[in-house]
C-alpha positions as CSV (number, residue, x, y, z in Angstrom):
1,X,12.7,111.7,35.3
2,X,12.6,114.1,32.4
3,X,15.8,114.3,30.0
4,X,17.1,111.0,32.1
5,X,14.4,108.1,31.1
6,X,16.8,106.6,28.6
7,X,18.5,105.6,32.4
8,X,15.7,103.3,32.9
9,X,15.2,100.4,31.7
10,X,11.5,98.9,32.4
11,X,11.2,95.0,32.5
12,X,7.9,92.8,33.6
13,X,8.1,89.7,35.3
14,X,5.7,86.7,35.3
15,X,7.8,85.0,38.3
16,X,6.2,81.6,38.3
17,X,6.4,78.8,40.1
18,X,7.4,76.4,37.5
19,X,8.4,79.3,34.9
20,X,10.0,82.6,35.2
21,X,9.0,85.0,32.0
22,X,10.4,88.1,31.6
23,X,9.5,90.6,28.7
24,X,11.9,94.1,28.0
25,X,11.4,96.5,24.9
26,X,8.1,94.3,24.2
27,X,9.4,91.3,23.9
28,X,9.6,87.8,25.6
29,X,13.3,87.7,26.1
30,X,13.9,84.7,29.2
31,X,11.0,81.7,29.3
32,X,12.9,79.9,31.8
33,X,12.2,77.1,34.3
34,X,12.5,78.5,37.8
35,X,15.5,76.8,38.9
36,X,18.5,77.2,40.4
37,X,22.1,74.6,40.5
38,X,24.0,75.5,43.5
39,X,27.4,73.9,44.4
40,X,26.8,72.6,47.8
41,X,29.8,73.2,49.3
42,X,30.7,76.7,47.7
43,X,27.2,78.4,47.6
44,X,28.3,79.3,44.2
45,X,25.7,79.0,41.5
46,X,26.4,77.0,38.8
47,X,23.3,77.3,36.5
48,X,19.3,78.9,36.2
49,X,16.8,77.7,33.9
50,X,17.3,75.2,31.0
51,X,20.6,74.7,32.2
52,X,19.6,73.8,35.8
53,X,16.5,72.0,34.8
54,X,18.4,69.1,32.8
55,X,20.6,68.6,36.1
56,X,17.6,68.0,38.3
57,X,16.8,64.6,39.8
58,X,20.4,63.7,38.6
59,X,22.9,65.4,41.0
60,X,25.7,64.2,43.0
61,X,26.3,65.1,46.8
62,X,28.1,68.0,46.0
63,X,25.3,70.1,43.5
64,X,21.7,70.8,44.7
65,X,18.9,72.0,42.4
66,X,16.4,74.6,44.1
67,X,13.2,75.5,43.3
68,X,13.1,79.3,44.6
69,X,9.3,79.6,44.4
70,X,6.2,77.1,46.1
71,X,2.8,77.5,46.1
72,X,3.3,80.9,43.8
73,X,5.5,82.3,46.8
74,X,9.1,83.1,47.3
75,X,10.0,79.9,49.6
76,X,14.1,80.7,49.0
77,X,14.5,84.0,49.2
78,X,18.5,83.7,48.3
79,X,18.1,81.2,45.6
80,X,14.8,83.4,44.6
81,X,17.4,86.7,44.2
82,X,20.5,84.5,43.0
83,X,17.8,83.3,40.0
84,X,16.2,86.7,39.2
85,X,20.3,88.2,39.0
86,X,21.2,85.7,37.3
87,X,17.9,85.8,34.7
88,X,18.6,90.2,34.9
89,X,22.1,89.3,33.3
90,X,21.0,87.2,30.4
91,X,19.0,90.6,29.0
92,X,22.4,92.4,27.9
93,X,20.8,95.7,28.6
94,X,23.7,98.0,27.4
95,X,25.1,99.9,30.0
96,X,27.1,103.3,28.7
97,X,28.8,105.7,30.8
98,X,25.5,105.2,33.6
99,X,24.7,102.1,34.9
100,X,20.8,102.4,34.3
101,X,18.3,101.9,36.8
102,X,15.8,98.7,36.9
103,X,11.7,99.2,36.8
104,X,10.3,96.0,37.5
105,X,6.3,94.8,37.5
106,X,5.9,91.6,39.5
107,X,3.0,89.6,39.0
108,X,2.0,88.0,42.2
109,X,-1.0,85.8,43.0
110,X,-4.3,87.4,44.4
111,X,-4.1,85.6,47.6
112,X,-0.6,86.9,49.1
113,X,0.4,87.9,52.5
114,X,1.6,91.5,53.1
115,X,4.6,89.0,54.0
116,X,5.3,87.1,50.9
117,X,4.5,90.7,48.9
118,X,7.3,92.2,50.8
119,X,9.9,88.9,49.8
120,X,9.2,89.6,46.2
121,X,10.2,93.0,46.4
122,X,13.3,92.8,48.8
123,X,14.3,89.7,46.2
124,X,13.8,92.4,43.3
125,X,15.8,94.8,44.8
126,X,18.4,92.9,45.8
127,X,19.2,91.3,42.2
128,X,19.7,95.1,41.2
129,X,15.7,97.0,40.6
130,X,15.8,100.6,41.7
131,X,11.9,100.7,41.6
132,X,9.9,97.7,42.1
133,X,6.0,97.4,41.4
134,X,3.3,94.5,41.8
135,X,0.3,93.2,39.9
136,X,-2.1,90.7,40.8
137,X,-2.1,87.5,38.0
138,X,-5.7,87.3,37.4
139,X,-5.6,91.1,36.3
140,X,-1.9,90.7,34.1
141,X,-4.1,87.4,32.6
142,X,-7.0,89.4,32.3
143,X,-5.0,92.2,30.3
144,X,-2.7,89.7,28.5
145,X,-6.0,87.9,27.4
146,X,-6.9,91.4,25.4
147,X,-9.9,91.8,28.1
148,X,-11.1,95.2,28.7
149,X,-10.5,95.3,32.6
150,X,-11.6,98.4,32.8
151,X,-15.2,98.5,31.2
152,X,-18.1,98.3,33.7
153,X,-18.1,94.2,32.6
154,X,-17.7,91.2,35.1
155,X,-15.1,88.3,33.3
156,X,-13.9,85.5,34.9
157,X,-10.6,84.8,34.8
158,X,-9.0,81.2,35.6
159,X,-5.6,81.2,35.7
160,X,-3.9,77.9,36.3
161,X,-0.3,78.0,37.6
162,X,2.4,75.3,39.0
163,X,2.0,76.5,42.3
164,X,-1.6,78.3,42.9
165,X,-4.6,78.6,40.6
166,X,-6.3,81.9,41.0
167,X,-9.9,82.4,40.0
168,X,-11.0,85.9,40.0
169,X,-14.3,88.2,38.6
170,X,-12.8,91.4,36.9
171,X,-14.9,94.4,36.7
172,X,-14.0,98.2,36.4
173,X,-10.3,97.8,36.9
174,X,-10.3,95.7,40.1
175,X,-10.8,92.3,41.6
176,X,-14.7,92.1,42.3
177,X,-13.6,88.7,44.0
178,X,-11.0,86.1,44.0
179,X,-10.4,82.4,45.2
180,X,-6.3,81.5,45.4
181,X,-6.2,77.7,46.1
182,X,-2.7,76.1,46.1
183,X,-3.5,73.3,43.8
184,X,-2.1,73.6,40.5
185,X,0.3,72.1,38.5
186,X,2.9,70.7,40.8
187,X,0.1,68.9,42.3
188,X,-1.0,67.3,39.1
189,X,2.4,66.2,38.8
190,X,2.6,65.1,42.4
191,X,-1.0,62.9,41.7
192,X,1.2,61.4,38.8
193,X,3.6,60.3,40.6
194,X,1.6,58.7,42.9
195,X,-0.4,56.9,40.6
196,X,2.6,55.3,38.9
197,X,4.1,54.1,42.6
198,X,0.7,52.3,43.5
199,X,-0.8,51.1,40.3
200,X,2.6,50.4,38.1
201,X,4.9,49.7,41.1
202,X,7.0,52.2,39.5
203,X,9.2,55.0,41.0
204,X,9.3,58.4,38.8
205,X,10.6,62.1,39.1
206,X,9.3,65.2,38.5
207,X,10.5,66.1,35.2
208,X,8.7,62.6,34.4
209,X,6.0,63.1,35.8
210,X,5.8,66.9,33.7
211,X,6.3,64.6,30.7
212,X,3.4,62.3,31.3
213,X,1.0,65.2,32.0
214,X,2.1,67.2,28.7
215,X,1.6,63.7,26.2
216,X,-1.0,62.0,27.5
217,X,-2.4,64.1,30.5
218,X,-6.1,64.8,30.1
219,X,-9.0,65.9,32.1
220,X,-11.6,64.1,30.9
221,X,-11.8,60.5,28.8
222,X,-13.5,61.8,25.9
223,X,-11.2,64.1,24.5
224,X,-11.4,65.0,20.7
225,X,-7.7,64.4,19.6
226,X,-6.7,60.7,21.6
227,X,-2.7,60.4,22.1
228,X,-0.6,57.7,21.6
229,X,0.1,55.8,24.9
230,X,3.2,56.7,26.5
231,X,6.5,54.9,27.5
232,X,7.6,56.1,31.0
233,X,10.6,54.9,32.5
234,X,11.5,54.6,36.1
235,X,12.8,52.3,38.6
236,X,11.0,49.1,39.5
237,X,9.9,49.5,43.1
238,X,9.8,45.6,43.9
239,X,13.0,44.9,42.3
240,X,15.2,48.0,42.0
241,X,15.8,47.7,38.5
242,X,14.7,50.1,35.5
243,X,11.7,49.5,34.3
244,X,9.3,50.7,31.5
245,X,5.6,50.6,31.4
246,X,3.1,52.0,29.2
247,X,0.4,54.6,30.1
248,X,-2.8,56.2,28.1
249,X,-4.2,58.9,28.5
250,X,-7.8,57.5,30.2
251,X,-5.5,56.5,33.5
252,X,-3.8,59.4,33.5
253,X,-7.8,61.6,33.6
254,X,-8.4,59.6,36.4
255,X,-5.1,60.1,38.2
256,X,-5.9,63.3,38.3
257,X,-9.1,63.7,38.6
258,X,-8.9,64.4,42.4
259,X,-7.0,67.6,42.1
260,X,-8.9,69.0,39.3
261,X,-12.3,68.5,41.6
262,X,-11.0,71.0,43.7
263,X,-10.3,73.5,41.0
264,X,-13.7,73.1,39.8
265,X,-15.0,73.5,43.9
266,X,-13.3,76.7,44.2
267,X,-14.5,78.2,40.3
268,X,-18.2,76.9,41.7
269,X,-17.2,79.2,45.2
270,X,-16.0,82.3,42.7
271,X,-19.1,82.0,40.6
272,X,-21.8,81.6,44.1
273,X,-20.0,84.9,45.7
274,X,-20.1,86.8,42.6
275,X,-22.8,89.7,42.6
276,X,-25.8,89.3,40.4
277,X,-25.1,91.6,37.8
278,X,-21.6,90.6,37.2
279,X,-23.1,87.1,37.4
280,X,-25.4,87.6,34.2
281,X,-22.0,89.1,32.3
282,X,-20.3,86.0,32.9
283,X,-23.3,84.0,31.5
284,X,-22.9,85.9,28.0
285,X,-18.9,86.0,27.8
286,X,-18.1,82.9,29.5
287,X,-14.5,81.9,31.5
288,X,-10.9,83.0,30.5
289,X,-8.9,80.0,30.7
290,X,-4.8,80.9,31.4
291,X,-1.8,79.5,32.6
292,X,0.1,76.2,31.5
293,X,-2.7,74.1,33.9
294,X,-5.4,75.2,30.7
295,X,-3.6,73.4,27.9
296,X,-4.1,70.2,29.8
297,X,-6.4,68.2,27.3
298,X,-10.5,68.2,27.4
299,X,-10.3,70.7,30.8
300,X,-12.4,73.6,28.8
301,X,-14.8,70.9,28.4
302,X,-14.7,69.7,31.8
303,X,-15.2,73.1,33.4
304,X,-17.8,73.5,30.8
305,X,-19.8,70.9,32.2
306,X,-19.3,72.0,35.3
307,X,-20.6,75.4,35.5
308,X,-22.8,74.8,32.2
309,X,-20.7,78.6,30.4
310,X,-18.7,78.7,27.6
311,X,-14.7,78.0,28.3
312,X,-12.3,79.7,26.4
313,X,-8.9,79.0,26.2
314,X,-6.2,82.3,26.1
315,X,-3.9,82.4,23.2
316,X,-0.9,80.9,24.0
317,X,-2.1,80.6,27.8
318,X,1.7,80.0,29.2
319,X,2.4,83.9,28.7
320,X,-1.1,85.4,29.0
321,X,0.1,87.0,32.8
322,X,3.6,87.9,31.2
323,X,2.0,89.4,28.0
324,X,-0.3,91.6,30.4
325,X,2.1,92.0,32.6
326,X,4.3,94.1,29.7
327,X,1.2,95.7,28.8
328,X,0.7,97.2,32.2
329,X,4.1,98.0,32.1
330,X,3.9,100.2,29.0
331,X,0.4,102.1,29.7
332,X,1.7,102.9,33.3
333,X,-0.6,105.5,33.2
334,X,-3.6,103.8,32.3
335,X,-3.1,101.0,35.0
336,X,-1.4,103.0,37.3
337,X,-4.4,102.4,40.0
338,X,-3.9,98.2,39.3
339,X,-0.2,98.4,40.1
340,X,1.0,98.9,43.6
């Protein structure tokens, strides 16, 4: 592009299920929910993010909140390119006499369709990216971790979404092998919510649900730092009325045990496919831990356990994919082969 790069603006996406990160000139500039407030009977959008987020679970007839994005895939592809416009805006790239053009990198997960690939990039392109390229999230972890991805070293990366957890064995720039199972955080919060219907005869939402599982949500009952039980409120499923119960921490481990067994099934299928020499790498350095699903309390220790390796958590695991993500971005050159 020569004399003309300054007409190109590069941005990378982490566009999550539950949260839609987006970093420009090196920095995290939108940590957003990924959520969309439409006016029913107008199609015309009336918030993303934040904004949208406080109105869900309490709109009338004539506003719907949409979650663009399950299971780590674009399930609305208008509200998915409504959002992404709509997120592209908030930036404030200065636009001069040229309007400039958009380079995007997408992380997606490791175990999307040629489908699902194709709805991220036609979304991309139509909220306004002249050039649009994908990454795979256990590599952007991997990266955003500070891992060398492309040393002749097996790492395991974990990286625990809202919609998918991806576990994947890194060596020499590429994806040795990778599990993508579709439980995650929104089932965590779904097993929540469940939990408090049948044992506390108590109906809850989602964003309640979300709250439970970031103050007293644990993985195992004997975690190092115990939280104060919790006041949830909902309505009372005998009677109608609103109610308020308290929970602790020890109900909610067992609440969710069930889904975090079959995270641990499919880190125990990554570690049996993984070749022997990788295998004796991951003995020495251990698992990468990413993703909001890893700050959930005692889980390190629980896959520890598990798969008897050290557990480490990322730094500020929410943005790991996003912070690897811009760093892919910026050494184009370096990564080009990870980025298609």
């Amino acid at each position: 592009m020569g004399a003309f790069n300054f007409l190109t603006k590069e941005i990378a996406i982490d566009l999550g299920t539950a949260n839609t990160i987006i970093i420009y000139n090196d920095k995290v500039v939108i940590d957003e929910p990924s959520i969309v407030a439409i006016e029913h009977n107008t199609g015309k959008i009336l918030a993303v993010g934040k904004r949208a987020m406080m109105m869900h679970g309490r709109t009338h007839e004539n506003i719907k909140t949409i979650r663009p994005l399950r299971d780590g895939v674009i399930a609305d592809f208008q509200s998915a390119e409504h959002m992404l416009r709509e997120f592209i805006k908030m930036l404030n790239i200065k636009k001069g006499l040229f309007s400039p053009a958009l380079k995007m990198v997408i992380c997606i997960p490791s175990g999307i369709t040629d489908v699902e690939e194709r709805a991220v990039k036609d979304s991309a392109e139509q909220a306004g990216a002249r050039e649009v390229k994908l990454i795979h999230e256990p590599m952007a972890a991997a990266i955003g971790i500070g891992i060398d991805v492309l040393e002749p070293t097996g790492n395991m990366i974990v990286d625990i979404g809202g919609g998918t957890s991806e576990i994947a064995v890194i060596s020499l720039g590429g994806i040795v092998n990778n599990t993508s199972i579709r439980t995650a955080g929104d089932d965590l919060n779904a097993d929540i919510v469940d939990y408090m219907r049948i044992n506390h005869k108590i109906s809850i939402g989602e964003r309640t649900a979300e709250r439970i599982k970031t103050e007293v949500g644990a993985a195992v009952t004997d975690i190092d730092v115990v939280p104060e039980d919790f006041d949830v409120h909902g309505r009372d499923m005998l009677t109608g009325i609103p109610k308020a119960v308290k929970v602790n921490y020890v109900e909610i481990a067992g609440a969710l045990d069930k889904s975090i067994s079959k995270i641990e099934t499919a880190i125990l299928n990554a570690l049996e496919k993984t070749p022997p020499e990788l295998s004796a790498d991951i003995y020495r350095t251990g698992i990468y831990l990413a993703g909001g699903g890893s700050l959930l309390r005692g889980l390190d220790k629980r896959i520890s356990r598990m798969t008897k390796l050290p557990v480490h958590v990322a730094e500020d695991p929410l943005r790991a994919v996003a912070r690897g993500t811009g760093i892919a971005l910026k050494n184009f050159d370096k990564f080009t082969f990870l980025i298609k």
